[in-house]
C-alpha positions in Angstrom: 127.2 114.3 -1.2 128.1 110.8 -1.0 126.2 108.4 1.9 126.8 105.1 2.9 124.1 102.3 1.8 123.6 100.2 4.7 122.2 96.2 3.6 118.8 95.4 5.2 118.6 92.0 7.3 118.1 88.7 5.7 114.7 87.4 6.2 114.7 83.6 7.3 111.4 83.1 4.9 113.5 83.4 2.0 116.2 80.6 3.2 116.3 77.4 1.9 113.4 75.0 2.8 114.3 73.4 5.5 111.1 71.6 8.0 109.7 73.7 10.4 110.5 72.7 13.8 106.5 72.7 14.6 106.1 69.7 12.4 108.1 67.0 14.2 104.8 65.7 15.9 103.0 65.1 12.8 105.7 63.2 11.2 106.4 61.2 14.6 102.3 60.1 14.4 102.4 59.1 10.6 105.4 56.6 11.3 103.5 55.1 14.3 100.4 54.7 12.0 102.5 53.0 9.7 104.1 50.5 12.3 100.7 49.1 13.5 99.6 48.7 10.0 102.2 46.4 9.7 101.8 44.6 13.1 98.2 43.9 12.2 99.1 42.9 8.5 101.4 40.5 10.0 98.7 39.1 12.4 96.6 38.4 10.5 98.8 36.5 8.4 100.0 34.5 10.9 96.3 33.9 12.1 95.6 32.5 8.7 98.1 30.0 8.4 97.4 28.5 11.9 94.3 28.2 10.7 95.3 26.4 7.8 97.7 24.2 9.7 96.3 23.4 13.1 93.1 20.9 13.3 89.7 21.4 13.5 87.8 23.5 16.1 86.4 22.1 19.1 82.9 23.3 20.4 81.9 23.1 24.1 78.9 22.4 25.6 77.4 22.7 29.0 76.2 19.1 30.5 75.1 19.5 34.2 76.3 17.1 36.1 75.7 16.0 39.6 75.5 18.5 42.7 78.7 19.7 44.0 77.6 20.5 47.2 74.9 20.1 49.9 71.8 21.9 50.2 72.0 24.8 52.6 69.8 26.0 54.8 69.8 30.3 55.0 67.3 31.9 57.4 64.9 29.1 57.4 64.7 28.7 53.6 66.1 25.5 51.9 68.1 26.5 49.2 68.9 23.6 46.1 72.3 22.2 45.5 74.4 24.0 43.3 74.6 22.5 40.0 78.2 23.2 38.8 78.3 22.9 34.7 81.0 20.4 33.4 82.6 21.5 30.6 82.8 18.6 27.4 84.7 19.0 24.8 83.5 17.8 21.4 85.1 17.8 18.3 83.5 18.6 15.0 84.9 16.4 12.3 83.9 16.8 8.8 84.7 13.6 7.7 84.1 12.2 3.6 83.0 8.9 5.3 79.8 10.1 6.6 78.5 10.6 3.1 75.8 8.2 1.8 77.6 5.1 -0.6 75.7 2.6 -3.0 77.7 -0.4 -3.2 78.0 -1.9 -6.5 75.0 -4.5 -5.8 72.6 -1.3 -5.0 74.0 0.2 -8.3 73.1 -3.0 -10.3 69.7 -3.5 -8.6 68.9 0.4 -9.6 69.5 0.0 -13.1 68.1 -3.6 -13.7 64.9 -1.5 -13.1 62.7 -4.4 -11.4 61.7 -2.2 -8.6 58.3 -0.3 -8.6 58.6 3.6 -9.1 58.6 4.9 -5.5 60.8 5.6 -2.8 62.7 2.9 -1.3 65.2 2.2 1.6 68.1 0.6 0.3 70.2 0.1 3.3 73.0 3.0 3.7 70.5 5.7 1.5 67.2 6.3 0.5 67.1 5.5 -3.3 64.4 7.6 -5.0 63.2 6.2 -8.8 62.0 7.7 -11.2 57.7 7.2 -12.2 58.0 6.7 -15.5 60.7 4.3 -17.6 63.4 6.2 -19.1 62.9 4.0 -22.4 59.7 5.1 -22.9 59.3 6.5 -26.3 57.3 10.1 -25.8 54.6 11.4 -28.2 55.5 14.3 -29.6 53.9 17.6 -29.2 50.4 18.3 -31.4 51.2 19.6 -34.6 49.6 23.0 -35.6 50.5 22.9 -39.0 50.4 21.2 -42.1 54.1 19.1 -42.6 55.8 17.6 -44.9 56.8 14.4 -44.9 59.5 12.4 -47.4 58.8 8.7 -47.8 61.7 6.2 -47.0 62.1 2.7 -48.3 59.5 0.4 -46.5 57.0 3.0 -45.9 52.8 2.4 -45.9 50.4 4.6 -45.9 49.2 2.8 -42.9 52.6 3.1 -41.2 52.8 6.7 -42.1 49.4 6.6 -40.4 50.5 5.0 -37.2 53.6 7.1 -37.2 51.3 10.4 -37.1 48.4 8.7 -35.4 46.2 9.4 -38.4 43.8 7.4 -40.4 45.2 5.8 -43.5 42.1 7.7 -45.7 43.6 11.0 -43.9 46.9 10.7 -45.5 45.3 9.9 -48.8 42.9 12.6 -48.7 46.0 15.0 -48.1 47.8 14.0 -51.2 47.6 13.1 -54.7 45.4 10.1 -54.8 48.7 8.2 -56.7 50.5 7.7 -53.8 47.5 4.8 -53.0 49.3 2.9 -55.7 52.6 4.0 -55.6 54.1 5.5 -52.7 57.7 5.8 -53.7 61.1 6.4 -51.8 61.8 9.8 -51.6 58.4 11.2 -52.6 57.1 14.6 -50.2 53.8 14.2 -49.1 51.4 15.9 -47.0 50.8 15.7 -43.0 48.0 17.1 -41.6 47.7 17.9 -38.0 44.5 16.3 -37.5 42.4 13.9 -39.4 40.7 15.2 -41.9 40.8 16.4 -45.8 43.5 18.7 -47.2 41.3 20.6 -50.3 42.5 23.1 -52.8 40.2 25.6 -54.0 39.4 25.8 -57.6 38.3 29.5 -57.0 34.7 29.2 -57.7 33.3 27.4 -54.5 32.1 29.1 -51.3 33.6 28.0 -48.5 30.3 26.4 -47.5 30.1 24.4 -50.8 33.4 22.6 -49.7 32.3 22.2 -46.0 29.3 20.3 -47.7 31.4 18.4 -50.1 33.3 16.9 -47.7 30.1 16.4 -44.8 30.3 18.8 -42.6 27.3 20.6 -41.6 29.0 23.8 -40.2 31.1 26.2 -42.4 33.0 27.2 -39.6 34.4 24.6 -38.4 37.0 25.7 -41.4 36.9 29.1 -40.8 37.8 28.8 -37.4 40.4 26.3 -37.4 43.3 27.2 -36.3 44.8 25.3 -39.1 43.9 27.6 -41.5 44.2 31.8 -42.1 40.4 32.4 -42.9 40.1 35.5 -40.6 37.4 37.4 -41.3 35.6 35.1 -43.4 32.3 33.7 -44.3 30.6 31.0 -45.2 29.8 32.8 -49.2 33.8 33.4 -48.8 34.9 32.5 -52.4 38.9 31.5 -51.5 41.3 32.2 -54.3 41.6 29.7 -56.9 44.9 27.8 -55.5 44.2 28.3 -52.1 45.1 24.9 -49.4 42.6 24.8 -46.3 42.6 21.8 -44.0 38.9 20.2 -43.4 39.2 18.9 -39.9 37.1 15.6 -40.1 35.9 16.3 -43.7 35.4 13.2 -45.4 35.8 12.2 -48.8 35.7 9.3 -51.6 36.0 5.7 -49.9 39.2 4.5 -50.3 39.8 1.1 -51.2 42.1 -1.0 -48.6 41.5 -5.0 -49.4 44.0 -7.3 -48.1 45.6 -9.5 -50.4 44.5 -13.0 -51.6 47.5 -15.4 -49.8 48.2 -18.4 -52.3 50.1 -21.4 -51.3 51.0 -24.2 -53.9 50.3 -25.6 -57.1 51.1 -22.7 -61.1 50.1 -19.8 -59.1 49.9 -18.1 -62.9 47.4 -20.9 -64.1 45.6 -22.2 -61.1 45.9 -19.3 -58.4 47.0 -21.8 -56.2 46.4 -24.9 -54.2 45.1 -23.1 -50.8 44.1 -19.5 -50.5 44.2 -17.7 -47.2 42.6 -14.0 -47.2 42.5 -11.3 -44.5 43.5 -13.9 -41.4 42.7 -12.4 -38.2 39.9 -10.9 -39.3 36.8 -11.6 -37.8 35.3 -12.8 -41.4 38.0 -14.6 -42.5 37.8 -18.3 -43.6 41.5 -19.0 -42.9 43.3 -21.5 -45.6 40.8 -22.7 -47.7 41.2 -25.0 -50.9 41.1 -23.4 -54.2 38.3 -23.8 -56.6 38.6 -22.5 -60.6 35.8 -20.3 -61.8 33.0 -21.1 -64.7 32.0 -17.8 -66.0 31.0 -14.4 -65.3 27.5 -13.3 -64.4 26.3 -9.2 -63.1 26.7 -9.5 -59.2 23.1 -7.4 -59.1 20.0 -6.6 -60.7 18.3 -3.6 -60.6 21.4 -1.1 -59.5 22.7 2.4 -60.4 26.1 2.7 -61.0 26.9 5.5 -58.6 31.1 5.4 -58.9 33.6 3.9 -61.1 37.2 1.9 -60.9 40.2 4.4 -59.8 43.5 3.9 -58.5 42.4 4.6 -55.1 38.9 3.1 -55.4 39.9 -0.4 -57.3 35.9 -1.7 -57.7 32.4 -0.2 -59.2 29.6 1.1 -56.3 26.0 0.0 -58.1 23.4 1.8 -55.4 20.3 -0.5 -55.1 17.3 -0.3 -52.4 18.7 -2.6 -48.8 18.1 -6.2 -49.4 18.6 -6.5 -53.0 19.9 -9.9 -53.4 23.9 -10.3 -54.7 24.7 -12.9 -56.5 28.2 -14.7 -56.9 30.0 -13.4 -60.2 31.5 -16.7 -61.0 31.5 -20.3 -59.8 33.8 -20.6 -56.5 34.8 -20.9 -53.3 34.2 -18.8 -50.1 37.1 -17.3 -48.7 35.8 -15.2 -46.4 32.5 -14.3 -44.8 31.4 -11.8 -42.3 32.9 -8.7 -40.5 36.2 -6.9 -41.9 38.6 -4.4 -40.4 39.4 -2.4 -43.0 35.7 -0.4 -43.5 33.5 -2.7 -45.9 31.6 -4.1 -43.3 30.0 -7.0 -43.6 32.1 -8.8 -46.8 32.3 -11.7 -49.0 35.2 -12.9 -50.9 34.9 -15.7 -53.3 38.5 -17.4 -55.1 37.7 -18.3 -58.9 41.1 -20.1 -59.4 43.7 -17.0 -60.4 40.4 -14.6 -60.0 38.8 -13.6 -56.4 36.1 -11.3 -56.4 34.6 -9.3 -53.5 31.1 -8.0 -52.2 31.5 -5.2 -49.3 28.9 -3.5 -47.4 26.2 -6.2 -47.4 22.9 -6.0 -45.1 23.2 -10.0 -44.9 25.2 -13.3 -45.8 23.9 -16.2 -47.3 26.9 -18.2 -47.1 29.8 -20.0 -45.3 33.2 -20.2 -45.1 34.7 -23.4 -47.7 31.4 -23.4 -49.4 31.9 -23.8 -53.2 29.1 -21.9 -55.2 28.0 -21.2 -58.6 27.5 -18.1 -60.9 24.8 -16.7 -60.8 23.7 -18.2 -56.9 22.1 -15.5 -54.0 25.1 -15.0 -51.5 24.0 -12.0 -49.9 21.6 -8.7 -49.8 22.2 -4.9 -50.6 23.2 -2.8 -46.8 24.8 0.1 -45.8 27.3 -1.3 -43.3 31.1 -0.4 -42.7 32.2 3.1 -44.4 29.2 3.6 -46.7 26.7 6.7 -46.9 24.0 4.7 -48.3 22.9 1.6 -49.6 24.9 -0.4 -52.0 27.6 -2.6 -53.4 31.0 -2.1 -53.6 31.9 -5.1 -56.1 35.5 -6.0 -56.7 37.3 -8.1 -59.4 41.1 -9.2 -58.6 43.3 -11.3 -60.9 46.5 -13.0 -58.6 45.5 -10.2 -56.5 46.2 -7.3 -58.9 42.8 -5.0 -58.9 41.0 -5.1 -62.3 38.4 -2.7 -63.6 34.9 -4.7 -63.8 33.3 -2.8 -66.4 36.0 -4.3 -68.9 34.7 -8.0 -67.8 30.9 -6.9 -67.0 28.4 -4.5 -68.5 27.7 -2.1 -66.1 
């Protein structure tokens, strides 16, 4: 038995999808969010550019000016004028020609320099100078180490010392003692920080063996230095053989820093010259003196111990004698210098023998005069301790055309 099929209705969920009618409002808001977006966007652009176009702002202020009306009078009380603000416009003007100018006179006057360090009004601006004088050549910092140094063409050892504000003895006791004689170009030698004496250890010294070698009383003043890695150490500390320490203000041998004899005239080889000039500006020196040639040679002392020989770096003999022991000149000649000397011998007599000078340092008295001509063999001075000396006695030199010879190959010492 057959029935008919009968098709159920279409459901409108299953349609295609078109926008519910409940929606419209929400789409209507989103586009009217949209248009003010746009409105401001376009404000603010405007806004900009006016700002960038029109002229400055103006500000106002309030000035009060006179009373606009009379006083009144309100149930018996006086009551003030009325003060009725006037409104003043004032524009604000950044202008570039407000800044402070130096004309090209100020500029001039501030570099010439000739003003005093300070603060001074120079017209249109205050011009504030510097304290201190921009050429000025600056120390530079201490030096905590031991440097090295290579010598350039011209160097001294006393321009090395200036340079480092050291004694001259300081950078010879830092070095080989060679470089006294011949400090060449290109040659490394030693800085030290301080003055001082730059030791090696030979590996069988304590540490307070070399403080005493080199006269200082307290160990650790080497242990302690900062110059040195001695941490942990005492004075019986035997340092390994090879071992650099820095002794600050050790002292050692006296060095040997004469002037040169000056010769004017005349066969310098034969005669020495006409006029000899030695040391000038020192306080002992004689200033051009005539030459006189020697006779012969004679032991500057009697009764001496011959305490230190001739070196590179110590070009005489020391002969130790009791203070006062008379010296006597060497050979026949004239005084060339007499009295106090810069460079550590103290009180000092030089005597010119023709191509021969010879000198006595560290003398307790003079006998003599500048010019004076004397003869071998003649009392010029006594035995002292002054200058660089630890004790007494005399440092005796012989020079020929001012080239240091040894004196034990003229004398027996």
């Amino acid at each position: 038995m057959s029935q008919n099929f009968i098709e159920p209705p279409p459901h409108l969920d299953d349609t295609s999808p078109i926008r519910p009618i409940g929606d419209a409002p929400l789409s209507l808001w989103r586009r009217a969010v949209g248009l003010v977006s746009l409105l401001i966007a376009a404000a603010l652009t405007i806004g900009t550019a006016l700002l960038l176009i029109l002229p400055p702002p103006t500000s106002t202020s309030v000035v009060p000016t006179a009373a606009a009306s009379e006083p009144t009078q309100e149930n018996g009380v006086n009551t003030p004028p009325t003060e009725i603000p006037q409104i003043v416009q004032q524009t604000v003007v950044e202008s570039p020609d407000l800044l402070p100018t130096v004309s090209a006179d100020e500029i001039a006057a501030i570099l010439s320099g000739n003003s005093s360090a300070g603060v001074e009004n120079s017209g249109s601006i205050q011009v504030v100078r510097n304290a201190y004088d921009p050429f000025t050549i600056i120390p530079d910092r201490p030096r905590s180490e031991v440097t090295d140094y290579q010598v350039v063409e011209g160097d001294t050892i006393f321009s090395i010392a200036e340079r480092f504000g050291l004694t001259p003895e300081t950078i010879a006791w830092s070095n080989d003692r060679s470089i006294i004689g011949n400090l060449r170009p290109g040659r490394d030698i030693n800085i030290l920080p301080v003055d001082g004496v730059y030791h090696q250890a030979l590996g069988s010294d304590t540490i307070a063996q070399i403080a005493a070698a080199y006269r200082i009383t307290d160990p650790y003043v080497i242990i302690d230095s900062e110059y040195n890695s001695l941490f942990g150490a005492t004075p019986d500390t035997v340092l390994p053989s090879g071992t650099w320490v820095v002794i600050p203000g050790g002292v050692a041998e006296q060095i040997t820093w004469t002037p040169k004899v000056e010769r004017e005239g005349g066969e310098g080889n034969q005669s020495g010259g006409s006029f000899v000039t030695f040391a000038p500006g020192d306080p002992g020196s004689c200033g051009r003196v005539a030459n006189v040639g020697g006779s012969f040679w004679t032991g500057p002392i009697d009764n001496y111990q011959f305490t230190r020989g001739f070196a590179s770096w110590h070009t005489g003999v020391d002969l130790a004698a009791s203070p006062g022991t008379a010296v006597k000149a060497a050979n026949g000649g004239v005084v060339i210098f007499a009295g106090w000397n810069t460079w550590g011998y103290g009180n000092a007599i030089v005597l010119s023998h023709g191509p021969f000078s010879t000198l006595y340092a560290h003398l307790s008295s003079i006998n003599i005069g500048c010019g004076q001509v004397v003869s071998a063999g003649q009392v010029i001075g006594g035995v002292g301790s002054t200058g660089n000396s630890s004790g007494p006695h005399l440092h005796f030199e012989i020079r020929y055309l001012d080239v240091p010879q040894n004196p034990a190959a003229t004398l027996p010492f």
